[in-house]
N, C-alpha and C positions, 0 to 999 in steps of 0.2 A: 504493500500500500504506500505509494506516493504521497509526500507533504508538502507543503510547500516551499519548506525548506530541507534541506536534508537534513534527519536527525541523525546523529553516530551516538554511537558507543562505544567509547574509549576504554578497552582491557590491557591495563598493565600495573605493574605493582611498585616502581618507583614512585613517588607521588610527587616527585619534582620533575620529573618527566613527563606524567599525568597530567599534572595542571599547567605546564607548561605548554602542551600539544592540546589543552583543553582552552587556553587562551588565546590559542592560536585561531584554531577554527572557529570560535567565538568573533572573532573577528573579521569573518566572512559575511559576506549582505545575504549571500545563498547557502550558506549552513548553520546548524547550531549544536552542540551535546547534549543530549539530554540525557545522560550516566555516564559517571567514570566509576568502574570496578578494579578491585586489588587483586582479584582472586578467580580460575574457573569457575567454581560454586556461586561466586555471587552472580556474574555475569547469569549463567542457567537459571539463579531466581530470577534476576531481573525480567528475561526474558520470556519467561513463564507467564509474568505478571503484567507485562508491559502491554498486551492489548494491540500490536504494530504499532507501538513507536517509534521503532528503529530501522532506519532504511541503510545502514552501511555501521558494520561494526570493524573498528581498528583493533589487532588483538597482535602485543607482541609473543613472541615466539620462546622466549627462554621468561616463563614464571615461576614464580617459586613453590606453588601446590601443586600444582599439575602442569602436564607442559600445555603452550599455546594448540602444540598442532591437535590435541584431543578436543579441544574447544571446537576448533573450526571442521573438524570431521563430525563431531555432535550437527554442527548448525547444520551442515550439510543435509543428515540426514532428517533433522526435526525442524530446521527455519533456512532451505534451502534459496527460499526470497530475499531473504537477506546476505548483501555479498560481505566476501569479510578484506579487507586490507591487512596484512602480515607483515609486521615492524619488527626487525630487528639488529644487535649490536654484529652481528656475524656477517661476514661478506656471502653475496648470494652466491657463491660460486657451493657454498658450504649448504643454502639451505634453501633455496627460491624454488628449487623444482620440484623437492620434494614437496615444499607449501603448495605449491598451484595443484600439484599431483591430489593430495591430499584433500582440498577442496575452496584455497583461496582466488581468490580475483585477481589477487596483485600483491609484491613483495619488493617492500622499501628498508634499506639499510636505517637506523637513527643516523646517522654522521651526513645524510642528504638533505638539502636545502628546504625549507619548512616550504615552499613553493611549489617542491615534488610530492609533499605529503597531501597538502590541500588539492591538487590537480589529480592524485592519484583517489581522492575521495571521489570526487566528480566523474572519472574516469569509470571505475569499478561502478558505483551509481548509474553509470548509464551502458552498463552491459560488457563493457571493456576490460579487460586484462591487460595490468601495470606489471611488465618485466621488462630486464632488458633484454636487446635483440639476443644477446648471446643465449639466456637463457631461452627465448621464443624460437629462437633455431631447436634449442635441445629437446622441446616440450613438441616442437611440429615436426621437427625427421628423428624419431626414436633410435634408429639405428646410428645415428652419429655418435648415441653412447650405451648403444650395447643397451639389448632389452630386457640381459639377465644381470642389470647392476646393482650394485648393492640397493639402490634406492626402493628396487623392485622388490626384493626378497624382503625387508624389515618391515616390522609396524613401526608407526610414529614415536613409538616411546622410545623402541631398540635402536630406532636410526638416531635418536637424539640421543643415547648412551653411546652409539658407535662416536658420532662425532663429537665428545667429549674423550673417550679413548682416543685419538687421534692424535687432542692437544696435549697427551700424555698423564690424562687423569687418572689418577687408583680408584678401586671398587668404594674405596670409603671420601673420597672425595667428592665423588659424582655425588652418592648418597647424601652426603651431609648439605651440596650446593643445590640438590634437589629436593631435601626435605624428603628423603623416603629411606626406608630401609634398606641395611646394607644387604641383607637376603633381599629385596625387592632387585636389587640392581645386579648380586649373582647370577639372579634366574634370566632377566634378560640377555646377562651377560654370556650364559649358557646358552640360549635361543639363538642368539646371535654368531658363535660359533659354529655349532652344529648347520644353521642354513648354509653359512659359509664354507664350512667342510673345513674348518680347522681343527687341529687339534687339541689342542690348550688356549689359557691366559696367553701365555707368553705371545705364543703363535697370532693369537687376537691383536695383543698392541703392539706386533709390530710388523702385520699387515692394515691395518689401520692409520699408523703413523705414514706406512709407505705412501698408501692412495693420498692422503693429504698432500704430503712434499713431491709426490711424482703431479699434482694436481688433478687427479682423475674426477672421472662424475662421480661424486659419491650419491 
């Protein structure tokens, strides 16, 4: 349902970042927010409750309860009318395919110009997908990067523990920066092996490390 103005909903859990991307589009004559949430959970209340308020949710990708990409494959399946914009600190080379894969419109780094973020709202609002070409090449000829890549074989959760092993994270690192069990992140960390056909930890982080520094599609 169309408003008059776009309404967003801004998901992320900085709140100096929050309010500052919430000051932002405030300041547009054709947008406005009507929520900013810290957390998955809240965003799903809001959502629930919201009646079609929200025509464009902004959700960044590394939160601290749950990750972004489980939000946006939620919306997908429960509030598929509403498109979502995917923000984060990681270069997209690391995480934009998988987003769009997954079920976003568009994927903006934080460190781009607040004039990418506003036009990227507009964009995704009116049917468009925000990547860059590199990425829109890889998303339209599959076979530029192999249609058995990692991207393919992981869920959202495991592909976001794979690229935290990458940057050389330990099992209790990841856990502790994601607020979940270190058994929570074993078992992923298990899954994620096994699809891959390794054979250990070891073997994990430093085919992992590789694909990063060789810069492969992950």
């Amino acid at each position: 349902m169309a408003h008059e103005l776009i309404s967003v909903m801004i998901v992320e859990d900085h709140q100096l970042v929050r309010q500052g991307m919430s000051m932002l589009i405030n300041t547009q004559d054709d947008m406005n927010v009507v929520h900013e949430c810290a957390s998955v959970n809240h965003a799903k209340q809001y959502l629930q409750a919201a009646n079609n308020q929200v025509d464009v949710a902004i959700i960044d990708i590394s939160l601290d309860d749950v990750s972004g990409f489980e939000l946006i494959k939620w919306m997908r399946i429960y509030y598929e009318n509403i498109p979502t914009l995917a923000i984060s600190m990681h270069d997209e080379l690391l995480y934009a395919e998988r987003t769009i894969k997954t079920g976003a419109r568009g994927y903006i780094m934080k460190q781009e110009a607040s004039d990418k973020v506003i036009n990227g709202i507009r964009a995704v609002n009116d049917g468009k997908t925000v990547v860059s070409e590199t990425i829109r090449s890889r998303i339209e000829n599959p076979d530029n990067g192999g249609s058995d890549s990692v991207i393919d074989r992981l869920t959202a959760s495991e592909y976001e523990v794979f690229q935290l092993l990458a940057r050389g994270m330990s099992t209790s690192d990841i856990a502790g920066l994601k607020s979940r069990s270190v058994k929570t992140i074993e078992a992923h960390r298990a899954n994620i092996r096994k699809k891959l056909g390794l054979a250990d930890g070891n073997a994990l982080m430093r085919y992992a490390i590789k694909m990063q520094s060789d810069g492969a599609p992950l």
